[in-house]
N, C-alpha and C positions, 0 to 999 in steps of 0.2 A: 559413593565416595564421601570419605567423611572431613568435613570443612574443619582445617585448624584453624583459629586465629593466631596471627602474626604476633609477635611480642608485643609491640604498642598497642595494642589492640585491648579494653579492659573488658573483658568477656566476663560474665556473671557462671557462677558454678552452680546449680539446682539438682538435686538430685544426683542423678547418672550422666545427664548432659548439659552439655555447655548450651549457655546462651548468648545471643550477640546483642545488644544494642544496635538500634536502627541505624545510628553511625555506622557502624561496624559493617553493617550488611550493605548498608550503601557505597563502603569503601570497595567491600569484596564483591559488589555486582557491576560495577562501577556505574552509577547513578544518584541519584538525589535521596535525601529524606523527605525532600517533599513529594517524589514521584512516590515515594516507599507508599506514605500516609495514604497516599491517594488510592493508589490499589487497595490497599486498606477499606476504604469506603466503600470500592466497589466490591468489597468481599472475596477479591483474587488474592489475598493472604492473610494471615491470621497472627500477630504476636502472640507467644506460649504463655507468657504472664508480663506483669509487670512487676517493678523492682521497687525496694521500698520506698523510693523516689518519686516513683508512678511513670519510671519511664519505661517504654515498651521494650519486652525481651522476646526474642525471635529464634527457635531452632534451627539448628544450620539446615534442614529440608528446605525453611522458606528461599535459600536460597539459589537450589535447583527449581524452586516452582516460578522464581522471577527472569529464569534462563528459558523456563518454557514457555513464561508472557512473550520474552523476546524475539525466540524462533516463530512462536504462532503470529506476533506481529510483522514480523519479517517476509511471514507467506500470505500479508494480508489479512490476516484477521483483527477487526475490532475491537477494540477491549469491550463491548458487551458481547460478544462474540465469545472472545475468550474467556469471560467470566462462566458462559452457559458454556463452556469445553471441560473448564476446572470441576464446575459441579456435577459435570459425569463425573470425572477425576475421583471426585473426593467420594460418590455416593457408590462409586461400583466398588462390589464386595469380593472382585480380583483382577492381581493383574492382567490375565487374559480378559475380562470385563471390561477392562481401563482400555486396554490394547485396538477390540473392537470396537467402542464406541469411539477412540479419538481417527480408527482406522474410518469408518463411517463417514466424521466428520470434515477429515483431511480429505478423501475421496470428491467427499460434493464440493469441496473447495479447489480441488483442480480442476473438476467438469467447469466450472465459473470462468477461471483462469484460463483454462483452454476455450472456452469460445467467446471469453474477449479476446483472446488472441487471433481466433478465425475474422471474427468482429476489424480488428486492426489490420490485419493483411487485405481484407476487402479493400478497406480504404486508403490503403497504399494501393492496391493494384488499381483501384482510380484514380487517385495523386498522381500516379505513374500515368495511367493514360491523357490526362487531364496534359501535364506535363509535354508529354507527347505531341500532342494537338499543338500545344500552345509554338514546341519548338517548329512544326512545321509550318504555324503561320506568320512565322518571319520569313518569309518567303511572300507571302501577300502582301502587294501592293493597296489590297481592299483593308477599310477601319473594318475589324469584324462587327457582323449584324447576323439577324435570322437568314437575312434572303442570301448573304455570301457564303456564309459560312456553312450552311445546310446543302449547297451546291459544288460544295468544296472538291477537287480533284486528287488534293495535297493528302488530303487525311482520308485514309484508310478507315479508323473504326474511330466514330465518333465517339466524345465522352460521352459520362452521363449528363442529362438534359440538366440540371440543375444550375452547373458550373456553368455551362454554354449561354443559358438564360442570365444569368448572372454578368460574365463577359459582354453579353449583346448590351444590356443596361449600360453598363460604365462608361458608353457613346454619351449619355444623358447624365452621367453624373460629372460636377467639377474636381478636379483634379483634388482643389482644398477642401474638399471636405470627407477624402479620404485619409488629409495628413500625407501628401505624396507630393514630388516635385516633377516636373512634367519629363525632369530627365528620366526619371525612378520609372516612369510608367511607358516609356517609349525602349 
């Protein structure tokens, strides 16, 4: 897709293609010049030259390659991250090259993503039991402790031990110095 600039827009003419000022490219990514600089640093872009001014000129490609920062930010990746993505990008000698190693990369990055996900539903489905517990022990007239609550008739399947040890404690701890009102906790 080839980027026009907008009539306000002062695009430098080089050769065969047009160039953008870092303005220019920040209007049409919608972003900063100083996020631009900074990718810059990191080497996730490149100005085509500079103008007799010494200001940086940018081929309109840079700015499909700061749509790709975006999406790859977007699915979690880091911008060092995405810097080691672009440098396949730029080193593979085709597009099926390009294709496979970002296919590669994107892969191991969903295996991540899908088991923080498995990771997160664990712990819901213990917030959930946890929860559970908790509603059935309105119903006890006992302060939960080890020795009540481990005899319990109410609750079916115990949490896990952590939470429960946790709750047995807060018989011994003061209400202030969890920042709680003795309504909040009853």
């Amino acid at each position: 897709m080839a980027i026009k600039p907008r009539n306000k827009l002062k695009s430098v003419r080089k050769g065969e293609g047009v160039l953008l000022k870092i303005g220019e490219i920040a209007e049409l990514t919608k972003t900063t010049a100083r996020t631009l600089r900074y990718y810059e640093e990191l080497g996730l872009i490149q100005p085509s030259s500079r103008s007799d001014g010494k200001f940086r000129l940018y081929s309109s490609e840079v700015v499909e390659s700061i749509r790709m920062i975006r999406e790859l930010m977007e699915a979690g990746f880091t911008l060092k991250e995405i810097s080691k993505v672009m440098k396949f990008w730029v080193a593979a000698k085709s597009g099926w090259e390009r294709y496979s190693l970002l296919s590669i990369y994107l892969a191991g990055r969903r295996e991540e993503i899908q088991a923080k996900i498995r990771g997160l539903k664990e712990v819901e489905r213990k917030l959930s039991a946890f929860l559970a517990h908790i509603e059935a022990c309105k119903v006890c007239p006992d302060r939960p402790a080890e020795d009540v609550c481990t005899a319990c008739e109410h609750v079916s399947e115990k949490p896990f031990d952590p939470l429960l040890f946790y709750a047995w404690q807060l018989n011994h701890i003061d209400s202030h110095e969890l920042g709680l009102s003795k309504e909040e906790l009853s």
